[in-house]
C-alpha positions in Angstrom: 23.8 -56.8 24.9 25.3 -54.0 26.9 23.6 -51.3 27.3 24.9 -48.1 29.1 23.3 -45.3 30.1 25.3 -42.0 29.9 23.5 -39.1 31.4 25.3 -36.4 30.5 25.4 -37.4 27.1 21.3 -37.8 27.3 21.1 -34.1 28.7 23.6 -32.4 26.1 21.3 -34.1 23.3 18.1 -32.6 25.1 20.0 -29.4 25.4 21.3 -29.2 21.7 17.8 -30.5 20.3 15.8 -27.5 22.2 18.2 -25.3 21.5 17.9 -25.8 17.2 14.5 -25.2 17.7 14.2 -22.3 19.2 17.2 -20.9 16.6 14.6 -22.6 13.7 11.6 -20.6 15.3 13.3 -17.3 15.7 14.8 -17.3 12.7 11.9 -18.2 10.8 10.4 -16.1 12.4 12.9 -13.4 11.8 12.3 -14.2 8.1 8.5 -13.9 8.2 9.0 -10.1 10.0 11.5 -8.9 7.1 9.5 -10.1 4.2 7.0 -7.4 3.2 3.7 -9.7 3.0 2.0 -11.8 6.3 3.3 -15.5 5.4 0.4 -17.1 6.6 -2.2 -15.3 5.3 -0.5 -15.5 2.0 -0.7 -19.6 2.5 -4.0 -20.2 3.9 -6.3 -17.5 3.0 -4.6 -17.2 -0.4 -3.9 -20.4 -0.9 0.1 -19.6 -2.2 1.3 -23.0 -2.8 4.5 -21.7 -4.2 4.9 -19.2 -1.4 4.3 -22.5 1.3 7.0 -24.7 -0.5 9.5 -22.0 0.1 8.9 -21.5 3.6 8.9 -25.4 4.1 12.3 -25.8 2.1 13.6 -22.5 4.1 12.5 -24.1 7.3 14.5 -27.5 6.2 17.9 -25.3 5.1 17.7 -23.5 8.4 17.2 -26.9 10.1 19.8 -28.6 8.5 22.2 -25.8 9.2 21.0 -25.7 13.1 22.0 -29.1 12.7 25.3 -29.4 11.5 26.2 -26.9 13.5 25.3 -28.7 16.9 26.4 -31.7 15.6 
């Protein structure tokens, strides 16, 4: 087996993965300060299961987004 190790390659993949993640955070983020209601209080103290399977499928679509965009 021949196994290489490219270092540039392994640094832009650290690079590109920290970078989606802090674009996921601020915008979901983003999305939590325009919506007129606190998303996790809504969640946890109200227990809005409908309200946490949109944020969770939000959170996905701006992930997979992040992603093909890096990619």
């Amino acid at each position: 087996m021949n196994f290489e190790f490219h270092l540039s390659a392994f640094i832009n993949a650290i690079v590109y993965a920290v970078l989606g993640v802090v674009i996921l955070v601020v915008s979901f983020a983003l999305w939590d300060k325009i919506t007129p209601y606190d998303l996790w209080k809504e969640i946890v103290e109200k227990n809005n299961t409908a309200l946490a399977i949109f944020a969770g499928l939000m959170a996905l679509g701006i992930a997979i987004i992040v992603a093909s965009a890096v990619h």
